[in-house]
C-alpha positions in Angstrom: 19.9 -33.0 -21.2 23.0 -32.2 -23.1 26.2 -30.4 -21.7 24.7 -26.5 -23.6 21.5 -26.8 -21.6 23.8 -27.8 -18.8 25.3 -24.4 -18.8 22.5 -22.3 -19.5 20.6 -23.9 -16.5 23.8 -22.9 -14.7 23.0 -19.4 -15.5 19.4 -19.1 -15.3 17.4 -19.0 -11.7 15.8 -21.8 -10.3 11.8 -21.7 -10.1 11.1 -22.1 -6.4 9.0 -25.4 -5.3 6.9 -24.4 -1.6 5.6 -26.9 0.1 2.3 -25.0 1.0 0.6 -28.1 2.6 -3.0 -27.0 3.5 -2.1 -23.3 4.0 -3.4 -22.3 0.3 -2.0 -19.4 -2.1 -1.2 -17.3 1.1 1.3 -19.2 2.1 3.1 -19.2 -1.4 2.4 -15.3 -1.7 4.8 -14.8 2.1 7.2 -17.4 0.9 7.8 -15.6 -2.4 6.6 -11.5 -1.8 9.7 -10.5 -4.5 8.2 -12.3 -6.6 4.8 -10.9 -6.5 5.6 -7.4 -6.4 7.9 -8.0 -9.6 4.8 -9.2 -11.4 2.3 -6.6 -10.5 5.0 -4.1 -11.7 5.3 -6.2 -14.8 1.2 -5.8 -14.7 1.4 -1.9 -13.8 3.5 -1.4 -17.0 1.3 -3.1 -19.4 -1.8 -2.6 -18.5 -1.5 1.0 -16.3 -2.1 1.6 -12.7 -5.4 3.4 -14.0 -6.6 0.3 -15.7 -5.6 -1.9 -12.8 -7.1 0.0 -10.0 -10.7 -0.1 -12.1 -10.3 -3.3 -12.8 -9.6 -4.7 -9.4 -13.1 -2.5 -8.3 -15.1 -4.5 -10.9 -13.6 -7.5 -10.3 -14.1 -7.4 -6.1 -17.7 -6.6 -7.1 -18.4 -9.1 -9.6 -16.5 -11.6 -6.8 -19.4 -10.2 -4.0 -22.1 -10.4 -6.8 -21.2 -14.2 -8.1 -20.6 -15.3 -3.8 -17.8 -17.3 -5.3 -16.0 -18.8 -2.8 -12.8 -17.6 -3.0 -13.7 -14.2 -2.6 -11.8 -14.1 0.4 -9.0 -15.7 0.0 -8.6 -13.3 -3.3 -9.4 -10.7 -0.8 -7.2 -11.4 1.7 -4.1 -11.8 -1.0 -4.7 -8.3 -2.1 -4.9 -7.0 1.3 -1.5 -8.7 1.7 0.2 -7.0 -1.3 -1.2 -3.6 -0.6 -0.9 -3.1 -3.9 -3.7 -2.7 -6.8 -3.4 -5.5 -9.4 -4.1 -9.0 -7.4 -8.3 -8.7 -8.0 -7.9 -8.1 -11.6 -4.4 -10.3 -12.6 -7.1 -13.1 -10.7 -9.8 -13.0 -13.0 -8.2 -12.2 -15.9 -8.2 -14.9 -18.6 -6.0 -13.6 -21.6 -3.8 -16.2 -22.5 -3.2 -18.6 -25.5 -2.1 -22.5 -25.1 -0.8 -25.2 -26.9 -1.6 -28.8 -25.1 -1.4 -32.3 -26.1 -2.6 -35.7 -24.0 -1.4 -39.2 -25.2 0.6 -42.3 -23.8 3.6 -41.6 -22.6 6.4 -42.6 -25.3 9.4 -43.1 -22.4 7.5 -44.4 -19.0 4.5 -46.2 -18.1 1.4 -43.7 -18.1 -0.5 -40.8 -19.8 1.4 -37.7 -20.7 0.2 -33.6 -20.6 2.3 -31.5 -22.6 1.6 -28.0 -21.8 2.5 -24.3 -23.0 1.1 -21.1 -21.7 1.5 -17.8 -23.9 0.6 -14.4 -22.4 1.7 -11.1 -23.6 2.3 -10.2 -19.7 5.7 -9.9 -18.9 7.5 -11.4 -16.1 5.1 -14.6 -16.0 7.5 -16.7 -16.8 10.4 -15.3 -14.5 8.6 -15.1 -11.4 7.3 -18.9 -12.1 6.4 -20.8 -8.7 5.7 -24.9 -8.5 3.6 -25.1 -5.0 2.9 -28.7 -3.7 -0.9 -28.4 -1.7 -2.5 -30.6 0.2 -6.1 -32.0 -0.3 -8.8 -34.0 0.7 -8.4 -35.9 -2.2 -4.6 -36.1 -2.3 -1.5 -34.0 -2.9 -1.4 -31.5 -6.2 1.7 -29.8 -7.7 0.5 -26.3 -9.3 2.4 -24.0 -11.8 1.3 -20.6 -10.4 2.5 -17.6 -9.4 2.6 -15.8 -6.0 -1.0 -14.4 -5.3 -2.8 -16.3 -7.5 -5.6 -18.5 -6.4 -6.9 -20.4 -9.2 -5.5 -23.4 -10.8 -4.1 -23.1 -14.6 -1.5 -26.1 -14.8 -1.3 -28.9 -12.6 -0.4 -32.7 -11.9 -1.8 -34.9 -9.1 0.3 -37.8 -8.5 -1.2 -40.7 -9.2 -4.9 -39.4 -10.0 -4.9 -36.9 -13.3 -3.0 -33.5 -14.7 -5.0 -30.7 -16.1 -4.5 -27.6 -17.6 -7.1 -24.9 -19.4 -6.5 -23.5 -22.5 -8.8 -19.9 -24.0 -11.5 -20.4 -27.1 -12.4 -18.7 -29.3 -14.2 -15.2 -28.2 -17.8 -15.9 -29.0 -19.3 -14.0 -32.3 -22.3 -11.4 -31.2 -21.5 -8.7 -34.1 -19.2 -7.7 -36.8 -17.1 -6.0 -33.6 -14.3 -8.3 -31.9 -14.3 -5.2 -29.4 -17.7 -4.6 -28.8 -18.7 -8.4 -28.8 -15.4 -8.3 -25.7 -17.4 -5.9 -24.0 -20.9 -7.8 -24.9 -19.1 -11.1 -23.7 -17.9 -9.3 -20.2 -21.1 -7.9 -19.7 -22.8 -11.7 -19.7 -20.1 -13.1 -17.2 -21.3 -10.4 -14.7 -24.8 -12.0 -14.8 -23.6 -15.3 -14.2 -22.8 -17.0 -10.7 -21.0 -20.0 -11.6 -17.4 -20.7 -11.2 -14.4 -19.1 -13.6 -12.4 -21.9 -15.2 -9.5 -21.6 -13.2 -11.4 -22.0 -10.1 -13.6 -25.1 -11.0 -9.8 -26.0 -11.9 -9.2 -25.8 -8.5 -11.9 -27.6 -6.9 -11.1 -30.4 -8.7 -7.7 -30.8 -7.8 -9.0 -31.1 -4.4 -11.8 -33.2 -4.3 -11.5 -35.3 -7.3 -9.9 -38.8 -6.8 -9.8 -40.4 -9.9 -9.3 -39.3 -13.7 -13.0 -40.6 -13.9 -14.5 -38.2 -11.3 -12.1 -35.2 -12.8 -13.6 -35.7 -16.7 -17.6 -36.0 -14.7 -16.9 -32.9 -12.9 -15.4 -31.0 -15.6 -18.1 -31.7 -18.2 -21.0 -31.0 -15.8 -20.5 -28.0 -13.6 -21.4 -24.6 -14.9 -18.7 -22.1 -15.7 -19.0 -18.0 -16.5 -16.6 -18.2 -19.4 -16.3 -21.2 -21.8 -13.0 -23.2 -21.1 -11.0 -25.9 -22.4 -9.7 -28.4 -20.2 -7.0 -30.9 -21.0 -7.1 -34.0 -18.9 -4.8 -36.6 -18.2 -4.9 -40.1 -16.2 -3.0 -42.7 -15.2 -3.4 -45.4 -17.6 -2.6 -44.6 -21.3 -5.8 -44.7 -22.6 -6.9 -42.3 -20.1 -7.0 -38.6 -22.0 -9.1 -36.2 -23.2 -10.4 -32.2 -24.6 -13.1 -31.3 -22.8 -14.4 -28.0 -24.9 -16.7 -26.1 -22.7 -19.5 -23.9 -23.0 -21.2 -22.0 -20.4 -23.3 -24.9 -19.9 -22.6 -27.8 -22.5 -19.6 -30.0 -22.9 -17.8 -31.6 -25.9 -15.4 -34.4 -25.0 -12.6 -35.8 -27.6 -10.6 -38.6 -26.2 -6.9 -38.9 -26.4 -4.5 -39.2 -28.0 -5.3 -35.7 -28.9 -4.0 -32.1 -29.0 -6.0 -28.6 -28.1 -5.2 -24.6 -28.5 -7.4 -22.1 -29.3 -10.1 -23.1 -31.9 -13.1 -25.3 -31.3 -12.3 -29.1 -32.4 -15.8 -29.3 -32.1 -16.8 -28.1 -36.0 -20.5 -26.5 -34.7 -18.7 -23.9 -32.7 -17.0 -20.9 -34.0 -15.9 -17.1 -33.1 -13.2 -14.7 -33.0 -9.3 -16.4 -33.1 -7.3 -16.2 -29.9 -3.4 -15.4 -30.4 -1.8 -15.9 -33.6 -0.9 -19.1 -35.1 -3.3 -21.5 -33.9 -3.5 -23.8 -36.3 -0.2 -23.7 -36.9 0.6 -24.5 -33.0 -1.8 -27.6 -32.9 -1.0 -29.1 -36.4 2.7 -28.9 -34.5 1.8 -30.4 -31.5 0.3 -33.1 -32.9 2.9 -34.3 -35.1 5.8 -33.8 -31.8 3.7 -35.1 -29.2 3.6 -39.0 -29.7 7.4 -39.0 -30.7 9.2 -36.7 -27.9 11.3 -38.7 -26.2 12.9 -36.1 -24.0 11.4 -33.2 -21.9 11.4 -30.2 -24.1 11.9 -31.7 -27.8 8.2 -30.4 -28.7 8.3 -27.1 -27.7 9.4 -25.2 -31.0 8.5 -22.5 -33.1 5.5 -21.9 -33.5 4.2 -23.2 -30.0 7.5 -21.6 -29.0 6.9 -17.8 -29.6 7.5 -14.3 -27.8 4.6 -14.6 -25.9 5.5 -18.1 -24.4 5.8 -18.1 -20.4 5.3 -21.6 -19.3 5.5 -25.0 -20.4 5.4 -28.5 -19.0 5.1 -31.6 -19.0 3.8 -33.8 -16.7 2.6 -37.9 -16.1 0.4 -38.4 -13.4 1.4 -42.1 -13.1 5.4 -41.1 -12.6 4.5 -38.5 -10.0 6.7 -36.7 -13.0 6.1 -32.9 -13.5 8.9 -30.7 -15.4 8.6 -26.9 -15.7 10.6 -24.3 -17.4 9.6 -20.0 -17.4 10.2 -18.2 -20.5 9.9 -14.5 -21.6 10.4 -13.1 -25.1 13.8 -13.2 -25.1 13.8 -17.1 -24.3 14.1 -19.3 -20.9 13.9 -17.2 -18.0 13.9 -20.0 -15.7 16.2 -23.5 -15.2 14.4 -26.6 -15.8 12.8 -27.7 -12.7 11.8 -32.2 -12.7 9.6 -32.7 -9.3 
């Protein structure tokens, strides 16, 4: 890190790391309530308190009507907060990413890089890194306070994941009316959103090999993809998910927010896709240093998060941005 980074981390806040053991996302919501509050604010201005109080209805019932089983843990958050926002800001799944899998170019091990862009202010300032414990080991999560799923994470010595958004599947001519079409099938469906199969296996996977198995086979209510990483450099891969079917690419490789797989299509997610992964994939295998990948145009307004992390080093550094730039010090765990 050179001495200008130096100073700007001097000025910028720390993200917090909690040590949550087996206590769950309660546990980081009381140790950080500031934080939470600022971001349903942050969600109360862009969306309206209208929005987010209907929202948070249909998302409780479609919680009831899918028995997913962290209904009431989601529950018991937004009891917490008192506020409306923590149902909704839970199931939503809006965001753009830019990831890349490969051997790691300065230490033993594979290597996730990892950007998050949302249009949602105050993501990246009210950043939390929460350490959990599991059956199958220890997981470091890049969350935020009230959140229950799993978006970005690194398990020492086992695997890192993180999800990025496809495409929007193609039922018209109508990007909003096939939104609406593709909302209404998600309500039919029982399975598991992304972010919570996410979860489950973070803690009960053991190995990179049961992570990619369980990935690829269990049924999800929105297609996903999932960037895995493992211990051993050859150990990486895309896993571009369907409701029910799985395409896998092995690493070294780099995913954002069109299908690799050339079959699938639909409506773009966030602007510069292409852009973003033809970038990625020429930084990747050379960054020698944290942060040297993350430029323009994986770098953008609508950045909030991005690390990197190597399963095999226990490594995992995080930075929060907002549109005006870093909103966050760089945290290494």
């Amino acid at each position: 890190m050179d001495a200008a980074t130096l100073a700007e981390d001097r000025t910028l806040t720390a993200i917090p790391f909690v040590d949550v053991g087996r206590k769950g996302p309660l546990a980081v919501l009381e140790a950080e309530p500031e934080k939470a509050n600022d971001l349903l604010l942050s969600g109360q201005r862009y969306y309206g308190a209208t929005a987010l109080t209907i929202g948070d209805a249909l998302s409780r019932r479609w919680l009831r009507h899918a028995a997913n089983p962290y209904g009431r843990e989601i529950a018991s958050l937004a009891e917490h907060v008192g506020t409306p926002g923590i149902y909704l800001l839970n199931l939503s799944y809006e965001w753009t990413c830019t990831t890349a899998v490969g051997a790691d170019p300065i230490r033993a091990g594979n290597r996730m890089l990892r950007s998050l862009d949302w249009p949602l202010a105050g993501l990246g300032r009210n950043l939390v890194v929460a350490r959990h414990e599991a059956d199958a080991g220890p997981y470091l999560s890049c969350t935020w306070p009230g959140f229950s799923g799993v978006a970005t994470a690194m398990a020492p010595m086992r695997f890192s994941a993180a999800i990025n958004q496809p495409p929007m599947r193609k039922f018209t001519s109508s990007p909003a009316l096939d939104w609406l079409i593709g909302w209404f099938v998600v309500w039919r469906r029982h399975a598991l959103p992304p972010t919570h199969l996410l979860r489950e296996v973070f803690e009960t996977c053991r190995s990179f090999a049961e992570a990619k198995t369980k990935l690829v086979e269990t049924p999800i209510c929105v297609p996903a993809f999932f960037t895995l990483s493992g211990i051993d450099e050859g150990d990486g891969c895309v896993i571009e998910r369907t409701r029910d079917d799985a395409f896998v690419h092995a690493g070294p490789i780099a995913a954002d927010n069109h299908w690799l797989e050339p079959r699938l299509g639909g409506w773009p997610r966030g602007a510069d896709s292409v852009e973003r992964l033809a970038e990625m994939t020429a930084r990747a295998p050379q960054a020698g240093d944290e942060m040297s990948w993350l430029v323009p145009p994986i770098l953008n307004a609508t950045t909030r998060l991005a690390a990197v992390a190597n399963a095999r080093s226990g490594t995992l550094v995080v930075r929060g941005f907002e549109a005006d730039g870093p909103a966050t010090a760089l945290l290494t765990v």
